[in-house]
MDTraj code that builds the backbone (N, CA, C; nanometers):
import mdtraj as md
import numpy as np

residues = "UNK UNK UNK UNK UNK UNK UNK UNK UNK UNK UNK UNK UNK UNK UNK UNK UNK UNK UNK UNK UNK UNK UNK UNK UNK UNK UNK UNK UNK UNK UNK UNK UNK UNK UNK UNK UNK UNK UNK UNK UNK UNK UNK UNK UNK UNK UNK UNK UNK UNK UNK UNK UNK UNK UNK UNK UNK UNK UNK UNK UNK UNK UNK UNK UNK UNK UNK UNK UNK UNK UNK UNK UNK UNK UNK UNK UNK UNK UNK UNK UNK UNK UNK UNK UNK UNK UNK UNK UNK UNK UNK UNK UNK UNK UNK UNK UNK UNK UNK UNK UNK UNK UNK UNK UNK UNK UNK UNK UNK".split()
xyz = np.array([
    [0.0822, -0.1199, 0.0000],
    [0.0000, 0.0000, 0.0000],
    [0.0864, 0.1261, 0.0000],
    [0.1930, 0.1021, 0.0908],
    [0.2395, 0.2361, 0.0582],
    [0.3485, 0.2903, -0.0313],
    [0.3963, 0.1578, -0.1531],
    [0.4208, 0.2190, -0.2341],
    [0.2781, 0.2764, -0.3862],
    [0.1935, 0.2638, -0.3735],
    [0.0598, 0.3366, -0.4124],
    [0.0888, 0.4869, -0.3569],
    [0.0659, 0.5086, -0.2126],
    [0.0794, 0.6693, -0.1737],
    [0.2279, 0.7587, -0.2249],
    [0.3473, 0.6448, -0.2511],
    [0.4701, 0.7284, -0.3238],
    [0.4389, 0.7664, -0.4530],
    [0.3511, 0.6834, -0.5170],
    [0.3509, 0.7008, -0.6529],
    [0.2423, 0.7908, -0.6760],
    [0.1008, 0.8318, -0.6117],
    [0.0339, 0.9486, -0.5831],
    [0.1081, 1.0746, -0.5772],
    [0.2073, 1.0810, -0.4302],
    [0.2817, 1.1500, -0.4662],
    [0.3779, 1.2132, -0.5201],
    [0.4415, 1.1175, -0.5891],
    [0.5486, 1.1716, -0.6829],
    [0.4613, 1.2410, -0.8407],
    [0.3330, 1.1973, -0.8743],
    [0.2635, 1.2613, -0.9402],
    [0.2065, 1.3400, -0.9226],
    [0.1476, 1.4151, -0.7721],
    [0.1056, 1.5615, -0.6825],
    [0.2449, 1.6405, -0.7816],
    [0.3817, 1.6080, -0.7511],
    [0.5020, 1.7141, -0.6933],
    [0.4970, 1.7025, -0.8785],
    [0.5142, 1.6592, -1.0053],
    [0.5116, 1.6835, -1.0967],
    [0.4834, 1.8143, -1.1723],
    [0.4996, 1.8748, -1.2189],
    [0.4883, 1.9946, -1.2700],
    [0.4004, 1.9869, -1.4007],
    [0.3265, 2.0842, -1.4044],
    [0.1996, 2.0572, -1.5109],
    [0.2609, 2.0830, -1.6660],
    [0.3366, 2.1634, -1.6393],
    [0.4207, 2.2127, -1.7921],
    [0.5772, 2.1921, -1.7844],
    [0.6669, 2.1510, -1.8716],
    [0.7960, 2.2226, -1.8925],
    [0.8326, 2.2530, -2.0042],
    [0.9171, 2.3390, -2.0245],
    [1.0010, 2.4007, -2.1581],
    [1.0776, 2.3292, -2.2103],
    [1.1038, 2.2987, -2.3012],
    [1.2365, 2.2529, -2.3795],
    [1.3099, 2.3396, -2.5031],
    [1.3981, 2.4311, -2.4289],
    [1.4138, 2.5684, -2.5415],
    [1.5229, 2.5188, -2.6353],
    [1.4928, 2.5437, -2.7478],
    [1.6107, 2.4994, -2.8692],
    [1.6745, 2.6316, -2.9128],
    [1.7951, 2.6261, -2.8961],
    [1.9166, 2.7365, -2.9121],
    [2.0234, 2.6393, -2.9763],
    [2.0608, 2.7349, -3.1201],
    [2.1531, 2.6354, -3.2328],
    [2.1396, 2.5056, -3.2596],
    [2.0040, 2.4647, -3.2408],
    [1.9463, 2.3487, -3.2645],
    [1.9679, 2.2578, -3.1237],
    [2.0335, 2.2782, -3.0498],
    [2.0179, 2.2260, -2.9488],
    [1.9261, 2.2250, -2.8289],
    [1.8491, 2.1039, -2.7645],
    [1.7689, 2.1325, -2.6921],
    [1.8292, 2.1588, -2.5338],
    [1.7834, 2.2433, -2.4843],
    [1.7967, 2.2418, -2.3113],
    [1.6437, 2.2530, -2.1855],
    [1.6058, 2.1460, -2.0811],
    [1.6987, 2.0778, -2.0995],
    [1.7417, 1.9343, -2.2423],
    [1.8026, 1.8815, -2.2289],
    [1.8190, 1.7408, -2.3170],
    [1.8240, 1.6449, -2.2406],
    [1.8193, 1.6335, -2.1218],
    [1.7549, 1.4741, -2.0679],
    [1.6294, 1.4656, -2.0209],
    [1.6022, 1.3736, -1.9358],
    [1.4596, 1.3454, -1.9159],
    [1.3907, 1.4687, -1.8284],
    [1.2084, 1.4670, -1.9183],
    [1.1585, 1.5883, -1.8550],
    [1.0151, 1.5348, -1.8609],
    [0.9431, 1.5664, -1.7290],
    [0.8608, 1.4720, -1.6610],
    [0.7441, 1.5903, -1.6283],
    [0.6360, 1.5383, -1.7177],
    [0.5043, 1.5912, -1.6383],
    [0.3522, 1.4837, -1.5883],
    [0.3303, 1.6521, -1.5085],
    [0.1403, 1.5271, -1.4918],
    [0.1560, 1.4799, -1.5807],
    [0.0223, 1.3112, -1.5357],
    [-0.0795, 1.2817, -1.6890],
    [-0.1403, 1.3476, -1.7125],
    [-0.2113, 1.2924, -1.8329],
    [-0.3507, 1.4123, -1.9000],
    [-0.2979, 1.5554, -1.9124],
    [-0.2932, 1.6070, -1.7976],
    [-0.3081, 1.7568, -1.8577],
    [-0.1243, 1.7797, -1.8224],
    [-0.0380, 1.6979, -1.8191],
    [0.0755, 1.7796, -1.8397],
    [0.1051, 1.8383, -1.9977],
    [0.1968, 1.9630, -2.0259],
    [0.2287, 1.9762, -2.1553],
    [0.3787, 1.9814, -2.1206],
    [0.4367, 1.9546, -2.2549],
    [0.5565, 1.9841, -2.2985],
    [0.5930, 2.1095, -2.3857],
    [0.6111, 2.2163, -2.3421],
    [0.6210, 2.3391, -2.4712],
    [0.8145, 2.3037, -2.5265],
    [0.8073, 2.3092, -2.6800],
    [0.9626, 2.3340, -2.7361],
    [0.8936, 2.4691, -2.7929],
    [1.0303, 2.5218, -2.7650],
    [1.0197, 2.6965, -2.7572],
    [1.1464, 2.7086, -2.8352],
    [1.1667, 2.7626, -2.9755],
    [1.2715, 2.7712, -3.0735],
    [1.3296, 2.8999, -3.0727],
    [1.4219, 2.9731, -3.0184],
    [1.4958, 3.0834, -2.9976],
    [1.5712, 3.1388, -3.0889],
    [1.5928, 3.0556, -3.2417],
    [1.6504, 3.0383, -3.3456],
    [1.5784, 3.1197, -3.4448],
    [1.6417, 3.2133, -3.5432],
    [1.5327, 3.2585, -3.6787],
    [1.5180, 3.1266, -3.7718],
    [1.5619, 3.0121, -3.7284],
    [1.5301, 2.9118, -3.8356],
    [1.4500, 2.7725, -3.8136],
    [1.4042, 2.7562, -3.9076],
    [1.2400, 2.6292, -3.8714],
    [1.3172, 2.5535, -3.8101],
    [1.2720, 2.4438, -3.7487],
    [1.3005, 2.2988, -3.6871],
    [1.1978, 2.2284, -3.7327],
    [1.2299, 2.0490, -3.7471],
    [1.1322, 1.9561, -3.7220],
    [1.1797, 1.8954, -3.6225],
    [1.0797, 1.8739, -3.4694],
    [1.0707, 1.7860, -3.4044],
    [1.0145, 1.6478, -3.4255],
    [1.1077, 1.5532, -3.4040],
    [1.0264, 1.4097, -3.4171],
    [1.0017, 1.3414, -3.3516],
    [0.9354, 1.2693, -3.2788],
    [0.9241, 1.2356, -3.2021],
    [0.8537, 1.1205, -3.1938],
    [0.9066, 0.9956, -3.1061],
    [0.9060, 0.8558, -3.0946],
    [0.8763, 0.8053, -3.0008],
    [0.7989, 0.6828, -3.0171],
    [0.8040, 0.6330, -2.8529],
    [0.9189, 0.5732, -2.8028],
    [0.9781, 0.5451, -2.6630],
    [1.0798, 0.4968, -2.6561],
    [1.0929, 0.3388, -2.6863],
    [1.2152, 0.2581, -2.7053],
    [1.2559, 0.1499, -2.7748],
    [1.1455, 0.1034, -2.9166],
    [1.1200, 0.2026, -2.9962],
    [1.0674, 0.1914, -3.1193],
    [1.1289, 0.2972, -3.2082],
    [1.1531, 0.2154, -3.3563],
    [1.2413, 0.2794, -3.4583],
    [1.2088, 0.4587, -3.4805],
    [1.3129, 0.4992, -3.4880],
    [1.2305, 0.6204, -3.4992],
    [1.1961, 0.7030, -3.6596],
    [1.2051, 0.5961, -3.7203],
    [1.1714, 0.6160, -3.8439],
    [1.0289, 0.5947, -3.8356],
    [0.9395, 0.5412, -3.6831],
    [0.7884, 0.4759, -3.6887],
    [0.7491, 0.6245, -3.6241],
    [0.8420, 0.7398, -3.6092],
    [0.7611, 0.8332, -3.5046],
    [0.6574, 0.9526, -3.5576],
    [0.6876, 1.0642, -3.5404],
    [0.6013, 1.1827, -3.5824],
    [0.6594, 1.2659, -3.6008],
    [0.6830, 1.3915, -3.6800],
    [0.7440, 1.5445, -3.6912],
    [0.6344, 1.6245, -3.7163],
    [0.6705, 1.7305, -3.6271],
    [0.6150, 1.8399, -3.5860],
    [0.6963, 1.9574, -3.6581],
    [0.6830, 2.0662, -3.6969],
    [0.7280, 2.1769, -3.7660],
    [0.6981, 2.2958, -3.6431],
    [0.8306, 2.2921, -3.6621],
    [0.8555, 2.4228, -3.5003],
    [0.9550, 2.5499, -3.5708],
    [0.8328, 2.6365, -3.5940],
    [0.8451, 2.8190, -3.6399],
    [0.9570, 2.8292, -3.6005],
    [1.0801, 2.9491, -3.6869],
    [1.1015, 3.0801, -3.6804],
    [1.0843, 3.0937, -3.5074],
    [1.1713, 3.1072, -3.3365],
    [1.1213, 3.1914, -3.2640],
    [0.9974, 3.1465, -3.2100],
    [0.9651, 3.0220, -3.3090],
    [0.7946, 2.9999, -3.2302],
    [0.8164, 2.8362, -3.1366],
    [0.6834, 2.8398, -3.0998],
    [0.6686, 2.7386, -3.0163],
    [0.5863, 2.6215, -3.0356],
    [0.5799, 2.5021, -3.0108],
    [0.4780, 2.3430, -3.0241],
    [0.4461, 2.3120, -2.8940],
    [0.3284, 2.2802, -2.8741],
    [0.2912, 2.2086, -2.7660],
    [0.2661, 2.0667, -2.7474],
    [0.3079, 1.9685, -2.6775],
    [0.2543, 1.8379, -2.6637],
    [0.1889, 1.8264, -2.5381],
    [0.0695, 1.7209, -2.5351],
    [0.0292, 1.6651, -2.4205],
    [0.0665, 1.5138, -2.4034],
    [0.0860, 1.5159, -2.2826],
    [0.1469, 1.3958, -2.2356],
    [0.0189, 1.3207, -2.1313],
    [0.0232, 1.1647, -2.2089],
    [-0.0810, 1.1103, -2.1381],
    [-0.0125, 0.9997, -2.0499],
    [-0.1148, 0.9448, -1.9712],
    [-0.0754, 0.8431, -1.8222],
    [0.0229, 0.7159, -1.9203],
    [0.1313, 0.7263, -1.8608],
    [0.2429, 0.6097, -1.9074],
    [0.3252, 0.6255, -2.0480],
    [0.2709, 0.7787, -2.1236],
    [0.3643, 0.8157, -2.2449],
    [0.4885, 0.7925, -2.1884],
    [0.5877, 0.7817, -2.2925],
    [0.7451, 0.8150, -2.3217],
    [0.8089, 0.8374, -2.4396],
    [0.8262, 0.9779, -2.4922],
    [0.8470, 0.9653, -2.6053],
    [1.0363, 1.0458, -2.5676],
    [1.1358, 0.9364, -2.7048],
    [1.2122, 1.0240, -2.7010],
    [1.2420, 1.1568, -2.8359],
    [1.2843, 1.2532, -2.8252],
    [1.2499, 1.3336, -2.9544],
    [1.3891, 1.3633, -3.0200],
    [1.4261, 1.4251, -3.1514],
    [1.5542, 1.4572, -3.2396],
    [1.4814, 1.5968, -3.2848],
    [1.6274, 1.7519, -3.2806],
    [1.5378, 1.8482, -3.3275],
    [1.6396, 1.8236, -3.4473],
    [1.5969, 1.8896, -3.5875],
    [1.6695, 1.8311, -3.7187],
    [1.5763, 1.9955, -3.7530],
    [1.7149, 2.0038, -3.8597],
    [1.6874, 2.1399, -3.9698],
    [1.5844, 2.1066, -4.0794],
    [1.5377, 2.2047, -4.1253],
    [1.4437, 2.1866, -4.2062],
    [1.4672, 2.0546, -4.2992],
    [1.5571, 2.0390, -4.3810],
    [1.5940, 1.9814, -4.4815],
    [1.6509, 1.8693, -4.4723],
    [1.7171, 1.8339, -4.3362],
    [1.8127, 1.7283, -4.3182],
    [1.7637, 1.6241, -4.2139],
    [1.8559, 1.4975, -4.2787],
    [1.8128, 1.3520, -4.2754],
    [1.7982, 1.3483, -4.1224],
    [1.7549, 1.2575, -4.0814],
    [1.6929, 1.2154, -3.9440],
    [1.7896, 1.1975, -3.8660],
    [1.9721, 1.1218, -3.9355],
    [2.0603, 1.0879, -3.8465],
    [2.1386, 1.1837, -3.7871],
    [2.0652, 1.3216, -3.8474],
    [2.2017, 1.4890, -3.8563],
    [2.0755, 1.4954, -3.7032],
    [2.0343, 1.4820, -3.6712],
    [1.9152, 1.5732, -3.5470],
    [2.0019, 1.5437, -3.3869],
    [1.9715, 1.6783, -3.3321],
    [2.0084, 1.6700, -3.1701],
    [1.9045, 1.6052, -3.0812],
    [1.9772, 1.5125, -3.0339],
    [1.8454, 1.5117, -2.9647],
    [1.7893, 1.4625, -2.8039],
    [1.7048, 1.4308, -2.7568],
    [1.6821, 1.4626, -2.5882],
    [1.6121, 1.3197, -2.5592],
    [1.5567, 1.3725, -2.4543],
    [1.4566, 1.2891, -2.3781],
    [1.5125, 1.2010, -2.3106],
    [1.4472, 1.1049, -2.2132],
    [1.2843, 1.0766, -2.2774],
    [1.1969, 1.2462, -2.2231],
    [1.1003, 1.2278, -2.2629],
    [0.9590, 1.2822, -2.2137],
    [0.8250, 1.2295, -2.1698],
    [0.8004, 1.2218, -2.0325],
    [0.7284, 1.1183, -2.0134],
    [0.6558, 1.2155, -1.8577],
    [0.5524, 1.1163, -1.8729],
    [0.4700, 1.1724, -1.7335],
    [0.4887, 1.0557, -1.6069],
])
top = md.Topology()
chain = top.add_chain()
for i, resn in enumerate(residues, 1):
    res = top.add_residue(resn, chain, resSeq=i)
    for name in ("N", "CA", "C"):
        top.add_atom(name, md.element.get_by_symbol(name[0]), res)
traj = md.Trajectory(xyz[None], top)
C-alpha cells in the first residue's frame, strides 16, 4: 500500500508544464523531462530565426515509426502527455536527414 501513496505522490510534486528551449538546434533541458498525466504539456520553444522539425518517438521503437512536428522561426509546439507516455524526440533542420538531429529525452509523465 504504501508504495501506491509514493507514486500518488510523486505525481502531486510533478509539474503541469515544462520548456524545452532549442538554441543552435540544441535542446535544453536534453535529458529526461517529466510531467502530470492528461493535462501535463511539454512546450519546445525555438529561440533560433530558423524552422526545426521535431520528431518524435516512442521509446525502444524505430524512430523512423515516429512523428514530426514543424517548429516556427522563434515559435513554439505544444505536446500533451498522457498516463504512461514516453516519447524520445531529435530536433533536425528543415531539410536534413533524421541521423544529422540533436536530440533529448525521454519525455514522459
Amino acid at each position: 500500500m504504501a508504495s501506491t501513496a509514493v507514486a500518488r505522490a510523486k505525481v502531486k510534486n510533478l509539474p503541469k508544464s515544462a520548456t524545452i528551449t532549442i538554441k543552435h538546434q540544441d535542446p535544453t533541458p536534453a535529458g529526461e523531462v517529466e510531467v502530470m498525466p492528461e493535462i501535463g504539456r511539454v512546450h519546445f520553444r525555438n529561440k533560433d530565426p530558423r524552422e526545426y522539425r521535431i520528431r518524435l518517438w516512442r521509446v525502444n521503437i524505430d524512430p523512423a515509426h515516429g512523428i514530426e512536428l514543424s517548429l516556427a522561426p522563434r515559435g513554439k509546439v505544444t505536446i500533451v502527455i498522457h498516463k504512461d507516455d514516453e516519447f524520445n524526440y531529435s530536433v533536425l533542420k528543415k531539410n536534413e536527414p533524421m541521423d544529422d538531429g540533436h536530440g533529448g529525452g525521454p519525455i514522459k509523465n
